[in-house]
C-alpha positions as CSV (number, residue, x, y, z in Angstrom):
1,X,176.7,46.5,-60.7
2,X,176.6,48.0,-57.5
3,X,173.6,50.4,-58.1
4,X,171.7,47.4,-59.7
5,X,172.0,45.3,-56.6
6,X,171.3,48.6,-54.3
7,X,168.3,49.7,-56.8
8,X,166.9,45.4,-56.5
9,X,167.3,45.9,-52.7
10,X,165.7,48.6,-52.3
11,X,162.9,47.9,-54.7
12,X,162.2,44.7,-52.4
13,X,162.6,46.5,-49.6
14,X,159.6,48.9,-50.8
15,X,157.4,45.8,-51.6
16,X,157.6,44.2,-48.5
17,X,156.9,47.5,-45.9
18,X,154.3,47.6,-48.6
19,X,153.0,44.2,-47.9
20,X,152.8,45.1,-44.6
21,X,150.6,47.9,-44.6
22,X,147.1,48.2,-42.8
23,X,143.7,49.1,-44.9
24,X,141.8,52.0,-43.2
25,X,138.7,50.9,-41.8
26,X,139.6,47.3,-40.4
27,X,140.9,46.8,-36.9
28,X,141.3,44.0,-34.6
29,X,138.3,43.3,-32.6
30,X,138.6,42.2,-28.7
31,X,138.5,38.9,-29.2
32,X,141.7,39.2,-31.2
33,X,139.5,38.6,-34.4
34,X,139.8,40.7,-37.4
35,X,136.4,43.6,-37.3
36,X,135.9,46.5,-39.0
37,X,135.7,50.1,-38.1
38,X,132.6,51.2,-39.4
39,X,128.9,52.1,-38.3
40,X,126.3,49.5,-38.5
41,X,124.6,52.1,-40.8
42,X,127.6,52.1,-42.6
43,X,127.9,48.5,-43.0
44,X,123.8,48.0,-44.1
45,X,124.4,50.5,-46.2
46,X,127.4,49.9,-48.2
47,X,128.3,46.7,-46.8
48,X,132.0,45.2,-45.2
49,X,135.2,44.5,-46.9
50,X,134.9,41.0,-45.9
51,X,131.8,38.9,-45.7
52,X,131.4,37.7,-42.2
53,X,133.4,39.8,-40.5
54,X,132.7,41.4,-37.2
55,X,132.3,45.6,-36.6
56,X,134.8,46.5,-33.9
57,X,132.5,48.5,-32.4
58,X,130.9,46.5,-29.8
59,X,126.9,48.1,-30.2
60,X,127.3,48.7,-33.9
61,X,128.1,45.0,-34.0
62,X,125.3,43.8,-32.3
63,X,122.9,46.0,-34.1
64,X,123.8,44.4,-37.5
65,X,123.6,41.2,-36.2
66,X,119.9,41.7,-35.0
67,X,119.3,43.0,-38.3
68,X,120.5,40.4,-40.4
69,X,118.7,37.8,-37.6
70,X,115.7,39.7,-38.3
71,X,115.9,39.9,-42.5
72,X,117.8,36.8,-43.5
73,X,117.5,32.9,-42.9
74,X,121.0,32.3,-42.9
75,X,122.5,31.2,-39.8
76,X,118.9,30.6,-38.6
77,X,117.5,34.0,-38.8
78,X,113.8,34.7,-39.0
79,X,114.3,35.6,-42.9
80,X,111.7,38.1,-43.2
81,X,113.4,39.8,-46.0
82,X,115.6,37.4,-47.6
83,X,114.0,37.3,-51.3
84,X,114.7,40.6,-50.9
85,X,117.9,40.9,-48.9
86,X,119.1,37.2,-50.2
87,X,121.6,38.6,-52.8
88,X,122.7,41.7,-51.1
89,X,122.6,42.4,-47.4
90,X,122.5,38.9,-46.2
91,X,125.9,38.6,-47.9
92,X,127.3,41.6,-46.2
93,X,126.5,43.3,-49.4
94,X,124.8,46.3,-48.0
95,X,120.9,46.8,-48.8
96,X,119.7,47.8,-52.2
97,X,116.7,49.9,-52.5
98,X,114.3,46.5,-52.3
99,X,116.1,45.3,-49.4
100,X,115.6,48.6,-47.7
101,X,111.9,49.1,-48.4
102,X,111.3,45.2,-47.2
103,X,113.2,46.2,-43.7
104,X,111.4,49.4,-43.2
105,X,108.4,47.3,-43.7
106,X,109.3,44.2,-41.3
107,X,112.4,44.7,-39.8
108,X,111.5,48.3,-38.7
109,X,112.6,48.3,-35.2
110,X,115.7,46.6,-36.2
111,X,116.6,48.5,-39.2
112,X,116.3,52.2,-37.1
113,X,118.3,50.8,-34.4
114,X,120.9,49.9,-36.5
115,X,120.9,53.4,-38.5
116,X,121.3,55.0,-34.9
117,X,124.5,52.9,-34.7
């Protein structure tokens, strides 16, 4: 009896350091907000964990957000790519190979910045 109730403890134990853990790749962003800790090339490319969320990285941030200003009409962008970039990148989806011929096209300024971030 003994080893049951030392085997349940320590089983619960293990689940809730477990529950506890941090993914790599997503930080806490100045503002106290959850972010992620990847490139904005990275996050175009592959896209985030978590739609909407912030990079922690202050430039990389901004350079996604002048992308997807630039390709998609949600949140009042310019939407120069969104039948393209509708279903992928404008959902934090990173681009498909569409998307990424429609922003070397019109978003071309925007799309290099981004890969240099």
């Amino acid at each position: 009896m003994n080893k049951l109730v030392f085997v349940a403890l320590g089983l619960g134990l293990s689940l809730a350091i477990g529950a506890c853990s941090v993914e790599a790749g997503v930080g806490v962003a100045a503002a106290g907000t959850p972010c992620e800790s990847i490139s904005c090339q990275a996050a175009a490319a592959q896209g985030l964990d978590v739609q909407g969320d912030d990079l922690c990285d202050a430039a990389s941030s901004s350079a996604y957000n002048t992308l997807l200003d630039c390709a998609c009409l949600s949140g009042g962008g310019q939407g120069l790519c969104d039948p393209e970039c509708g279903g992928n990148l404008c959902l934090d989806n990173g681009a498909d190979g569409p998307c990424g011929d429609c922003l070397t096209a019109n978003c071309g300024a925007e799309f290099n910045s981004c890969g240099a971030n």
